[in-house]
N, C-alpha and C positions, 0 to 999 in steps of 0.2 A: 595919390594926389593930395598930399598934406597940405596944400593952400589952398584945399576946397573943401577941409574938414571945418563940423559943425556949422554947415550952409543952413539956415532956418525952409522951410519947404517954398521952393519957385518955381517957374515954368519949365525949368531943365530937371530940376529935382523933384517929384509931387512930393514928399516927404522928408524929402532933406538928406543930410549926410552926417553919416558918424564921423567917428574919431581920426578914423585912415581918409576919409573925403570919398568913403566907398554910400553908393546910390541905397539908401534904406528901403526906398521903394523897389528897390529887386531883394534887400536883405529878407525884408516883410514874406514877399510874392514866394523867396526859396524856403525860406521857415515855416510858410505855408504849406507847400508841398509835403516838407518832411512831418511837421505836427500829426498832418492827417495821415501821412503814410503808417507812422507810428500807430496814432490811433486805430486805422480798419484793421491793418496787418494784427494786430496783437489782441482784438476784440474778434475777431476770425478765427486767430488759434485759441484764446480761452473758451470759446463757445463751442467750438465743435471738439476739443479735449474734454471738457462738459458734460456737452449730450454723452458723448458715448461713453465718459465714465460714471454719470448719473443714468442713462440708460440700463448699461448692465447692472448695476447696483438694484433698481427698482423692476426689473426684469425677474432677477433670478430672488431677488427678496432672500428672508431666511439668515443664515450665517453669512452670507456672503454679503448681503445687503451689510450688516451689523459691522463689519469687521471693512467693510468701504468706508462707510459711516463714523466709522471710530478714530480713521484717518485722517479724515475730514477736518474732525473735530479736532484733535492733533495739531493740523497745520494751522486750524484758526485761533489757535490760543495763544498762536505767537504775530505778533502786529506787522502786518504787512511792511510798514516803511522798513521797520529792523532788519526780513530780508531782504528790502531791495536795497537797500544802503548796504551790507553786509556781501551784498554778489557784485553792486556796483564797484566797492571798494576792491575785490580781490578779483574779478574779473577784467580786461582789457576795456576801458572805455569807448564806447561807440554806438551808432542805433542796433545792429544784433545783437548786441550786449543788453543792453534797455529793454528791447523789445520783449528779449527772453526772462529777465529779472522781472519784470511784469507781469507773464505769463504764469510766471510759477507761483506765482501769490494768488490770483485772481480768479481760478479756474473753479472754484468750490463754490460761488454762489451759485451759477449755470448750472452746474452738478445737483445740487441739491432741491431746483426748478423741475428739474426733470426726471427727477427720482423722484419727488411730490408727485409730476404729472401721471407714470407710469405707474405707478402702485393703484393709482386709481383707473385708469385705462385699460389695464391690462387684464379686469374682470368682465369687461364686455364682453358679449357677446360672440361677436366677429373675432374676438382672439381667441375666445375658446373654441369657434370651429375653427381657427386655422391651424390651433395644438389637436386636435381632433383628428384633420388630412394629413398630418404628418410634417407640416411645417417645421423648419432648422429656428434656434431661437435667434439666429443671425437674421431671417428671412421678418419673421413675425417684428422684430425692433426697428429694420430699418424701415419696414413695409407699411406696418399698421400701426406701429405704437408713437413712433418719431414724426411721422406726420400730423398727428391727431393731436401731438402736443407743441406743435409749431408759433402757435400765437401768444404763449409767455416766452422761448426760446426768441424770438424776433425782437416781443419788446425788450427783453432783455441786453440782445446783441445791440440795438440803437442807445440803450443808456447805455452802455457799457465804450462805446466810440467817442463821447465828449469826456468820459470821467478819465479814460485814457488819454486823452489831450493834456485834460489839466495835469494829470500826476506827471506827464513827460515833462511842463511845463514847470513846474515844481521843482525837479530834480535837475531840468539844466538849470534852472535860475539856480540852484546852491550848487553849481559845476559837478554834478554827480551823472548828469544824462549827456545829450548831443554837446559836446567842445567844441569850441572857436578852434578854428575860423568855419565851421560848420554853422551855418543859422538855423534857429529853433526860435517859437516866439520867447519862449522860456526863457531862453541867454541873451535872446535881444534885450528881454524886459531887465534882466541883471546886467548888462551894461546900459540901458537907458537911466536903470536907480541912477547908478552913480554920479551922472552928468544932467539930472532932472533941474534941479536948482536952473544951471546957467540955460539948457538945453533940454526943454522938456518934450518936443518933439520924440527924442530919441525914445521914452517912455511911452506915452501917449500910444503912436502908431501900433507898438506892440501889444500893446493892451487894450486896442481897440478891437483888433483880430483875435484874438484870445478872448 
């Protein structure tokens, strides 16, 4: 409906209309949808790839610990944007794409929370009678150790859901994350730039949700 492109927000439109005369008020409400999908989905897998690679690390301690740790250190010496542009580019763009470009960067703080938490946990009491009865070191981590250390794990997982908004948000605005005709606040906001001047609705909106 190109005679209804760049409507300023009225009673038919609460928000107005882009460039095509497509309704921004469902562009917004779908790039909503997807932001957050993006966000929990990818805060869910870094967290609990995390725990349980920070788990065992801070479990079994020793060489193994050391030689976890040194990986660690490894991935973090190289800047996260560099892989996710580097996967974004040679991978298929799209939200699984994204999702997992994300993932693979991100998983080392989580990890290293709960490898802090278990090193210290794992001297109590209650863990040394349940190494005592004859407990599997599988039973003792998911049983006693990963619950006890729940309450930095959670804060964690809630910061980690807005910071994954924005980086998504980030990356489609320089067309490296969700592509049009997909909406994301991200790409809304990178088509809003351009049309801010005559049409600054188009900006605004998205960057009010954001």
């Amino acid at each position: 409906h190109l005679k209804e492109a760049f409507l300023a927000p009225n009673g038919t439109y609460w928000f107005g209309t882009d460039e095509l005369g497509r309704d921004l008020f469902a562009r917004v409400i779908r790039g909503t949808r997807i932001s957050l999908f993006i966000g929990i989905t990818a805060s869910l897998i870094t967290t609990a790839f995390g725990v349980v690679y920070g788990g065992i690390s801070g479990y079994f301690g020793g060489s193994v610990d050391d030689a976890m740790m040194r990986f660690i250190d490894v991935i973090s010496t190289v800047p996260d944007m560099i892989i996710l542009i580097l996967l974004l580019v040679v991978l298929e763009p799209g939200v699984p794409t994204l999702i997992l470009a994300m993932c693979l960067t991100s998983w080392t703080g989580i990890a290293r929370i709960v490898r802090g938490q278990l090193l210290t946990i794992k001297e109590q009491d209650y863990v040394l009678v349940a190494r005592t009865q004859g407990a599997s070191a599988r039973r003792i981590i998911t049983k006693h150790l990963i619950p006890n250390a729940l309450g930095p794990i959670i804060v964690r997982l809630t910061m980690a859901i807005p910071a994954f908004i924005f980086e998504e948000a980030f990356l489609s605005f320089i067309n490296l994350g969700v592509q049009i005709p997909e909406a994301s606040w991200g790409n809304l906001g990178q088509s809003g730039v351009q049309q801010f001047v005559q049409h600054p609705h188009l900006l605004l909106f998205p960057a009010f949700f954001l």
